[in-house]
Residue, then its C-alpha position, 0 to 999 in steps of 0.5 A: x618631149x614638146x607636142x608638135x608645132x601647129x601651122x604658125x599664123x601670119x604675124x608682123x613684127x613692128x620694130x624700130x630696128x630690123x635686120x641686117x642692123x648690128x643692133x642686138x634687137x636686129x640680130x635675134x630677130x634675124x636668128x628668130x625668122x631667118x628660117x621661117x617661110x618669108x610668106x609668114x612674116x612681114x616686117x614693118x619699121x620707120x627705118x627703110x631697109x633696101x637692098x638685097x636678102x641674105x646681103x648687107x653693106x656694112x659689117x652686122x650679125x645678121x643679114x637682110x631677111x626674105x621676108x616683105x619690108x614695109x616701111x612706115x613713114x616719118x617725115x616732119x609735118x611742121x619745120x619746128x623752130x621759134x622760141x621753145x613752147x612753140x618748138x615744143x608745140x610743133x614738135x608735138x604735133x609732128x609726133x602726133x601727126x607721124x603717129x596717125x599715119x604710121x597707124x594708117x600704114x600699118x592698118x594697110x599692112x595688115x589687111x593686105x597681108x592679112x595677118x592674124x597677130x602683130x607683135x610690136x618690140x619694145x626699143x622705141x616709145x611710139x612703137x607699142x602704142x602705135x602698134x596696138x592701135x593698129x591692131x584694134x583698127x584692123x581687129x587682129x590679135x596682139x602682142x608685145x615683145x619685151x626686148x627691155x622693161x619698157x616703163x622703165x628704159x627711158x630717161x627723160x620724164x615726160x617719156x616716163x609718164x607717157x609710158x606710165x600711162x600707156x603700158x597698162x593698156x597695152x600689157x593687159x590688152x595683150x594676147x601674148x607677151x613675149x620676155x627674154x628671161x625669168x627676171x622680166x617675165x616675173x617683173x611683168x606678172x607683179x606689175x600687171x598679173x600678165x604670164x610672159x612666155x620666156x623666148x631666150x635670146x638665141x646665140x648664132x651657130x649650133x654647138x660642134x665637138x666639145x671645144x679644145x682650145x689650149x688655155x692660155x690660148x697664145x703663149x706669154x698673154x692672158x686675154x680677157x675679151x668682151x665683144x660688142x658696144x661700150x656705152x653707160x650700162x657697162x662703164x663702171x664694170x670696166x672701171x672696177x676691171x682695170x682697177x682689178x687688173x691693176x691690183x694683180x699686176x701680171x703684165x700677161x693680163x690684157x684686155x681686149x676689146x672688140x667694139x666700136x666706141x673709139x679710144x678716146x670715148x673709153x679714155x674719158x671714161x677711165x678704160x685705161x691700162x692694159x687695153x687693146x682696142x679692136x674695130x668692131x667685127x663681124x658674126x662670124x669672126x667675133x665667134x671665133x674671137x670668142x672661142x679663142x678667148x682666155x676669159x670672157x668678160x660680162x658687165x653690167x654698171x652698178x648704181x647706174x640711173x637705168x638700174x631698172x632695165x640693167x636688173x632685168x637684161x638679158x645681153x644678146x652676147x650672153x648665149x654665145x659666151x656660153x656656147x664657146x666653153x670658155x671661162x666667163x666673168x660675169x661682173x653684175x649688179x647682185x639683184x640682176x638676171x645676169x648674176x641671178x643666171x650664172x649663179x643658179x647654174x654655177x657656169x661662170x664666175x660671178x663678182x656681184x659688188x662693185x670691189x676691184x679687191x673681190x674682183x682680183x680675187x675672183x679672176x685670181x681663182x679664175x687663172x688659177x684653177x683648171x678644173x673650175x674653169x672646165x666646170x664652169x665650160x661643161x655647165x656653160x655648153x649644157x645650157x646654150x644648148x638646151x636654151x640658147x640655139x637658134x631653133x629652140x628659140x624659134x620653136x618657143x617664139x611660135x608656140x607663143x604665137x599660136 
């Protein structure tokens, strides 16, 4: 039994994106906080949020916090134009410009609110350094929050190197890090000697009665679901997919995909077959979607140019499709969390090669056989209840704070 939580210190978080955004990173934090006194946070973001708390104008998993917003300003000092070294030119010094002045907005946030730790998430490559000087300035404490493997979620080279350079100084000053699993924490610990402090990514509701949906869940279909984005960390896992479901040839097998990427972005990338694409949908209703599910599916691109961040991942989704009892696929590189996970916990079925074949053979096994299924469902639920529901996150998330 866990010693009991001290008084939390009043922190601000520095995040590209915030509730009620339909984002992942959005959506934990929502789930993190939603149940803090707001006079314990503050917010701040280059994104402006107005509105309501508790209300959002567009479908999301989270809602507008109660908690104060302060938002940090972004507009452009110079119109970039001209040739390119000068566009360039320009364009760096808008960066440089809007950095000095969100530093001076945040030192202003800080003592005003007289915070005593600001955390700044990864998810955009100004935010950590901008963050961190802040915080020296105001001669506060402060930390980061791993959503992603910051030096290596970037792509263009000259962001490489800035974060090459910088991440050192930011990791080391650090008083607490905070990473979504195993597979960070341990990336950060060889790279800088930093100990993280794992804070699962929650799932949304607590868990009710042991889920009994029939299986199938609809007579004459057998729907293998994914909910959320499509984009290029998962791709190739569709592919290998629909080449597998193509191999078994059961007209019953369909899968269904809630998402927002239109049909003829997944055409392009070769999402064809026995699909059925659904319009993104809300919180609440994607859990029910889920629970209903025959098969969740759990991708993750192989040979992709981020392998890096996809090894060391965490998907926000991972805590629901384990809270839901229903069988999962996980289809994940073998050196990755994701496979690592379902593994060591044997609650799910795990396709580590990109082989449409093993994949067949695997979600042959996974139709087939009943009592794996409820294994793997039992196993499931055990741990996103000692892991993944919103209150044991929180309770780490502070005892990382304090």
């Amino acid at each position: 039994m866990p010693p009991p939580l001290r008084a939390a210190p009043k922190f601000g978080i520095l995040s590209h994106i915030l509730p009620p955004a339909p984002s992942g990173q959005a959506v934990v934090l929502y789930r993190l906080l939603r149940h803090l006194p707001p006079e314990n946070y503050v917010l701040f973001s280059r994104q402006k949020y107005d509105g309501t708390p508790g209300s959002s104008d567009e479908p999301s998993a989270s809602c507008k916090l109660p908690g104060r917003y302060i938002h940090l300003p972004r507009h452009p000092y110079f119109r970039e134009w001209g040739p390119g070294a000068l566009r360039r030119l320009l364009s760096m010094s808008n960066n440089t410009l809007r950095a000095a002045s969100q530093i001076r907005r945040l030192v202003r946030g800080v003592r005003e609110e007289k915070l005593d730790i600001l955390l700044a998430c990864t998810g955009d490559l100004a935010d950590l350094p901008v963050g961190y000087a802040a915080s020296r300035l105001a001669g506060i404490a402060f930390g980061v929050y791993l959503f992603d493997d910051y030096l290596h979620q970037w792509s263009q080279p000259r962001h490489v190197w800035f974060a090459r350079h910088i991440e050192p100084i930011m990791l080391k000053g650090a008083k607490v890090v905070i990473a979504p699993n195993e597979f960070l924490r341990d990336a950060y610990r060889r790279r800088y000697g930093v100990e993280a402090v794992i804070v699962r990514n929650p799932c949304e509701a607590e868990i009710g009665e042991t889920h009994a949906a029939p299986w199938p869940g609809q007579e004459g279909e057998i729907r293998i679901v994914y909910t959320g984005a499509v984009y290029h960390a998962h791709y190739s896992a569709f592919r290998n997919l629909m080449a597998a479901l193509a191999l078994i040839g059961n007209p019953r097998l369909k899968l269904h995909l809630y998402t927002s990427q239109p049909d003829d972005a997944l055409r392009r990338e070769g999402i064809v077959g026995p699909v059925v694409r659904h319009e993104h949908v809300p919180a609440e209703e994607s859990l029910r979607i889920q629970r209903a599910a025959d098969v969740l599916f759990l991708p993750l691109a192989f040979n992709s140019p981020v392998h890096e961040t996809l090894r060391t991942a965490a998907p926000g989704k991972m805590g629901e499709y384990l809270a839901s009892g229903r069988p999962i696929l996980a289809h994940a590189p073998p050196d990755s969390f994701v496979t690592w996970y379902f593994r060591r916990n044997d609650c799910g079925a795990v396709v580590d090669c990109p082989d449409p074949v093993a994949l067949a053979a695997v979600l042959r096994r996974l139709l087939d056989d009943r009592a794996i299924r409820e294994q793997w469902g039992r196993n499931a639920r055990r741990l996103a209840q000692q892991e993944f529901m919103p209150h044991v996150a929180s309770e780490a998330f502070l005892r990382a704070l304090q």
